[in-house]
Each structure stands twice: as C-alpha cells, then as structure tokens.
N, C-alpha and C positions, 0 to 999 in steps of 0.2 A: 523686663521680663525675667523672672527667677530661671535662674539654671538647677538642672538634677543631673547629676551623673548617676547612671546605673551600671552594674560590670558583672557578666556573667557569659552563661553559653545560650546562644541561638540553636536552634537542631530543625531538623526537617521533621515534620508532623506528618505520617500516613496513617489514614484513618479507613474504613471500609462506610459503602454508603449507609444512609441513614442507621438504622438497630443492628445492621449484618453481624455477625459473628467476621471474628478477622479469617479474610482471604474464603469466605461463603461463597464471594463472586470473584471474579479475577478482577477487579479494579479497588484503587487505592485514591482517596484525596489527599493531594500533595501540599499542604501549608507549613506555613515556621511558627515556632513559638517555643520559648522558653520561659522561666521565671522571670531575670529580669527585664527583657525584653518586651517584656507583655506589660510591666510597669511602665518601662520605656514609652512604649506606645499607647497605653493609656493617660500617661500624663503630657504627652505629645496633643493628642485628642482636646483636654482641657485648656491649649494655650501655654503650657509651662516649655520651655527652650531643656529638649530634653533630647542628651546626649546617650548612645550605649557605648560601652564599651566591651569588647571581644577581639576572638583571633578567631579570623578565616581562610580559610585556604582560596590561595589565587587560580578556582577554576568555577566551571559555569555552577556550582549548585552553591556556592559561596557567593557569586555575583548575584545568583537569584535571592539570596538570604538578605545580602544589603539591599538591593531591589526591593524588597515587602518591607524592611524596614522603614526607606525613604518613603515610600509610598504612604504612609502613614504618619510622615510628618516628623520623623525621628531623625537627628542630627550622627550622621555614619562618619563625619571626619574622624575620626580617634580608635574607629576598625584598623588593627592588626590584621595585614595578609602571613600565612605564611601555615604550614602545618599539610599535610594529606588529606583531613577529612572530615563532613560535618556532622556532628551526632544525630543519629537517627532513633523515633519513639512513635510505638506504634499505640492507637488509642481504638478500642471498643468501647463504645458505648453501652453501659448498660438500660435496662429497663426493670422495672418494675421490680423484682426479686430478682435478676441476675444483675451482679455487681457490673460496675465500668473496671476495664483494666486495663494496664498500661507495660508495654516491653519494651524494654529500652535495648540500643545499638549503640553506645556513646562510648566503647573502649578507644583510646589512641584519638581519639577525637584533635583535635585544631587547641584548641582551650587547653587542654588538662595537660599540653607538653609544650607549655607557655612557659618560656623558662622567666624568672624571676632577674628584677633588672632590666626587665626590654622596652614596658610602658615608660614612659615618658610622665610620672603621676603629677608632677610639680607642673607641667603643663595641660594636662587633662583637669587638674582641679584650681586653674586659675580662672577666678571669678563666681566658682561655683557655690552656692547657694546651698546644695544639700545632694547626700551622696547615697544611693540606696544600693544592698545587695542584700542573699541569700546564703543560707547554710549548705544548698544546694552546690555554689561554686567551690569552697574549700573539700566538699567531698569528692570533686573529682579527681582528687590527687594530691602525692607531696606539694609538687610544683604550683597547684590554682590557691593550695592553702595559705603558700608562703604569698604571694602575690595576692592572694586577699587582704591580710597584715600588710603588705606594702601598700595597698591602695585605702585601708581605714588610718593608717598613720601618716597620709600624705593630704588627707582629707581633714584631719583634725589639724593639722599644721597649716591648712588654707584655711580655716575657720567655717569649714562645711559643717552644717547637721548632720548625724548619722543615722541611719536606720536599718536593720536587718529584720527579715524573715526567717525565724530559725528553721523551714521548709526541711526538716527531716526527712530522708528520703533512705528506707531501710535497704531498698534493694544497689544503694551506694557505696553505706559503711555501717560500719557495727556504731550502736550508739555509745560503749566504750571509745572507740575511735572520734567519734562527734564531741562529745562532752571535753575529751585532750586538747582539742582543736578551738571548738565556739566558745566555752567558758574563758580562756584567757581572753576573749577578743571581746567580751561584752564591757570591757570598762571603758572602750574606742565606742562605744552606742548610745545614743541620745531615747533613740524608738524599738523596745522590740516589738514585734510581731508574731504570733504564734496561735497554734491551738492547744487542747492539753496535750495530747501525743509528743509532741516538738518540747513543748518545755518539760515534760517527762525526759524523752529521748534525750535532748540535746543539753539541759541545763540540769537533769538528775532533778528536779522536783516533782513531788507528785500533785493533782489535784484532789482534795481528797471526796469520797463520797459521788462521782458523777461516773454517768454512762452513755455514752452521747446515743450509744445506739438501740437502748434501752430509752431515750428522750428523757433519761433524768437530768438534769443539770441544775449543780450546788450552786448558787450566784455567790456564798460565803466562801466555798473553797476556792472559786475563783478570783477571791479579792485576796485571800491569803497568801493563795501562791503569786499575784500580780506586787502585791507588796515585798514579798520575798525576795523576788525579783530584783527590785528596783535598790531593796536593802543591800541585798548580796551583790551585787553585780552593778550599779550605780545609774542604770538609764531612766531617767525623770519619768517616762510614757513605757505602759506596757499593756498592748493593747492584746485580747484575747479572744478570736474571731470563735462564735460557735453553731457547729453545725450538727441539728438533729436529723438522722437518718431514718426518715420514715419507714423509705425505702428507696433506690435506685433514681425513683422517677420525684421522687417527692421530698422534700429537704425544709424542715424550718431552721430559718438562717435569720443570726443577730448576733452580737458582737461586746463586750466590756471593755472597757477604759480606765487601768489608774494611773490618777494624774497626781504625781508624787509632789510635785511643786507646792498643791494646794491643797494634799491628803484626802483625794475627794476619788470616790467607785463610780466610773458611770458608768450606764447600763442603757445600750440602742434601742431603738424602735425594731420588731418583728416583724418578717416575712417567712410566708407558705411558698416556698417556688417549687412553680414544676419545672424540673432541668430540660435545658434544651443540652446543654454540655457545661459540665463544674470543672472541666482542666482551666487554671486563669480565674477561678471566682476570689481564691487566697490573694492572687497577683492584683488583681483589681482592687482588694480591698486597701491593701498597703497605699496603691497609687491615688486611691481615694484617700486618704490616713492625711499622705503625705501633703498633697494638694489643697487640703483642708488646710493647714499648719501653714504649707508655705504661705498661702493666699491671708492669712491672719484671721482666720476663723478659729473661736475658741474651741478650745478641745470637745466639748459635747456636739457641737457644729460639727465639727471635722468628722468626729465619730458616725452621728447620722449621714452623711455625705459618702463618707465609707462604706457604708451597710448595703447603703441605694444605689452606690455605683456596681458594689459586687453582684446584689440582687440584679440588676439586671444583666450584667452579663453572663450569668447562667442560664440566661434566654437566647445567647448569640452563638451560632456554631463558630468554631474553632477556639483558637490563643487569646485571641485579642479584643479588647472591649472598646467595642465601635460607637460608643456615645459621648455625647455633650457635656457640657456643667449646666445646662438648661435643664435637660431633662433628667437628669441625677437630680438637683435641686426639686424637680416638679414630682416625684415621687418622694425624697426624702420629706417634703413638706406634706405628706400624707393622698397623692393623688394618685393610688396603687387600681385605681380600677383598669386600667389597659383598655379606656375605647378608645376608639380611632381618632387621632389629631386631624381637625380640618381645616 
C-alpha cells in the first residue's frame, strides 16, 4: 500500500446551522478540518496508508483533533504534542447572492511555533511514496516556513513525489511575502496545484484574458501560464482547478492539466454543482490528483478522478470528503444523474 505523508494545521471548524448568518442562533457545529488534513483523509477514504503530520497541544480539544482524525482512517503516529492552542475558523455559509465566508482564530496556534529541528523528517519520510502540502502552512509563520523547507528537502532525499497547493490565503500574508517564500521552494515540486488567483498571488504569473466570475475562462491562457510554470519553476504536472461562480449556491466546476513529460493540455470533464459546502472541494481535488498518480492511472485518468472526487464533496457538509474510489470512478465515468443506489 503506497504511503502519502501530508504536513500542515488541523483547526477546529465552527460553523452556524444550516444558511444562518454567524451566531443568528447561539449554537455552533464543532468539526476539524484543515488543508492538509482533509487530503489526509480523503486519501485515507481511497485505501492509500495516509500519514498527517502536525503539532497539537496535549489537552482535550487536541485529543479530539487526533480522534476525527483516526476516525477516518488517518495514520496520527508522527502528531507532535506540545504548544497552547488549536486554531480556530469560523465558516458561513453562503447562498445564493450572499457570499460563504470565513474568520479565522489561528494566531499562536500549536503549528506556527513549531520550532524548526523538532520533526524527526528522516523518520517521518522512511518508506514514503509521496509527500503533499500547502502554501497555507509556510504562511503561518517564520518558524512553519522554515520547517516546510525542512520537510520538502527531507522528502526529496527519501525519493518522495512532491506536491503542493499553492492555497493562497490573503487574509495570512501579503502576496509579496508568498512569492519570497513559495517561489524558492517550487524546484523541491513534482505537482503544482492551483487556481488562477494562487499562481497570480503566489508565483507572480498572470492568466491572461479570464474571469472566473464573470464565467469567462481562456483555456489558451491557462495552458500558457501552466507551461510557464513548469518552464520557470521545473514541476513536470501543473494542474489548474476552475471554478465558475455562478453564484454562491451554484458553481461550474472542471479542471486543466499540463503534462510537461509529454507536452500535452488536458482539459476535464464538466460539472454544474449545486454546493452543499466548497471549504475542502480544492483539498479534494489534489487528494483525487494525487491518488490518481499514485495508483498509476495516466494523467487524463487521474485528472477525471480528480474533478469527480471534488465534485462530490461539495455535496458533503463540512472538511472532509466521505467517499469511495467506487463512486468517484462511477460519476467520473459519466453517471452524474444522482438517483438512488439500490
């Protein structure tokens, strides 16, 4: 069974019930989820021996973090205790013409005063198969940046695959600050992962001519800048998830692929979803991406696989996307009518 190491921040997920506006009612639903973690556990989901790695503090809402973990089939030996506190992110839902939004609590977090030197990576990446993380963790800090570099350089030295999400996240760091930080670290990457925003934000390229929210989207600029990419910066796969914003409730979702190996653009099959909740649809796709590859499914395979594992979990509430390689398989193979399995 392929091993993935994943390394990032878990957080506690409070959300208000179903469409409420935050704190409309006095109750909150209490789940985890973070970037990698949500890979974690969707490639958990698929059968792949999927390890996370993080720091949590040794008390009950820490214990409950590794708890939803395991529960999910996620390998927690290689959890770090130690730190005060676990970040917290509040999420409303939107609808229709009001946007979803999200407020983050993650200052001093567990994670981000990880000092650098503590993992053990030569042991966390023995035997390991392929290593995924986020732009998300280096933005928490000098300390998660340096220790991101320590865990893609310990990863390449075990003969891991690499692959990052460049998950731009503005209310973290300036994308001045992103670009100093992720640009040195893409020549350690096999996979990026991104939308236009992120390789805008995070790698200074633009797309040119598209508007996602506007539903225009250039498939030429996106092979320019995905070629770009791979030019400048050396990762064979650079894959480019895209999301048309109808609106709130309504999203067409599908995804591009260059595959530099072979000089070839692919370009996904299309879905109309109606969201049930998009935090984790990006996470999904990667863990779809990756799964695809590992398992040795050619890249336009893995690509469809990807597309179908995201799409559905923007039907699932919360983090984590609770399905099969069956039923991923049975919708990317075109069987998107949703009646009832009997």
């Amino acid at each position: 069974m392929p091993k993935v190491v994943t390394f990032g921040e878990i957080m506690l997920r409070l959300s208000p019930p179903g469409f409420e506006r935050l704190l409309q009612s006095p109750v909150l639903a209490a789940t985890f989820g973070g970037g990698e973690a949500n890979v974690a556990v969707s490639l958990a989901q698929f059968g792949i021996d999927s390890y996370y790695v993080t720091r949590l503090p040794a008390n009950d809402i820490g214990d409950a973090a590794v708890r939803a973990l395991r529960a999910e089939g996620v390998r927690t030996d290689l959890i770090v205790r130690g730190g005060d506190r676990v970040g917290i992110y509040f999420v409303e839902a939107g609808a229709s013409q009001r946007a979803s939004s999200v407020l983050y609590d993650r200052a001093r977090s567990a994670i981000s005063e990880l000092e650098p030197g503590t993992i053990d990576w030569a042991r966390v990446f023995s035997g390991a198969d392929w290593f995924h993380v986020t732009g998300i963790t280096p933005a928490l800090g000098d300390k998660a940046a340096v220790c991101t570099r320590e865990a893609l350089d310990a990863a390449r030295k075990a003969g891991a695959r690499v692959s990052v999400d460049l998950n731009f996240r503005r209310k973290l760091w300036t994308e001045k600050r992103a670009q100093e930080v992720m640009r040195p670290l893409m020549r350690s990457v096999d996979v990026v992962i991104a939308n236009e925003e992120d390789i805008q934000s995070v790698l200074g390229l633009d797309v040119a001519n598209t508007d996602v929210t506007a539903g225009h989207l250039n498939l030429d600029g996106y092979q320019q800048v995905a070629q770009k990419v791979s030019k400048e910066f050396g990762p064979s796969l650079v894959a480019i998830t895209l999301r048309e914003s109808v609106s709130a409730s309504d999203n067409g979702w599908s995804a591009v692929l260059w595959d530099n190996a072979h000089s070839r653009f692919l370009q996904s099959q299309r879905y109309d979803v109606r969201l049930v909740d998009r935090v984790g649809g990006g996470d999904s796709f990667a863990a779809g991406l990756i799964y695809g590859l590992i398992a040795g499914r050619e890249p336009e395979a893995a690509l469809r696989f990807a597309v179908a594992a995201s799409a559905l979990k923007q039907t699932i509430p919360g983090d984590f996307n609770r399905v099969s390689v069956a039923e991923v398989d049975r919708l990317a193979k075109g069987d998107a009518s949703g009646r009832v399995q009997r």
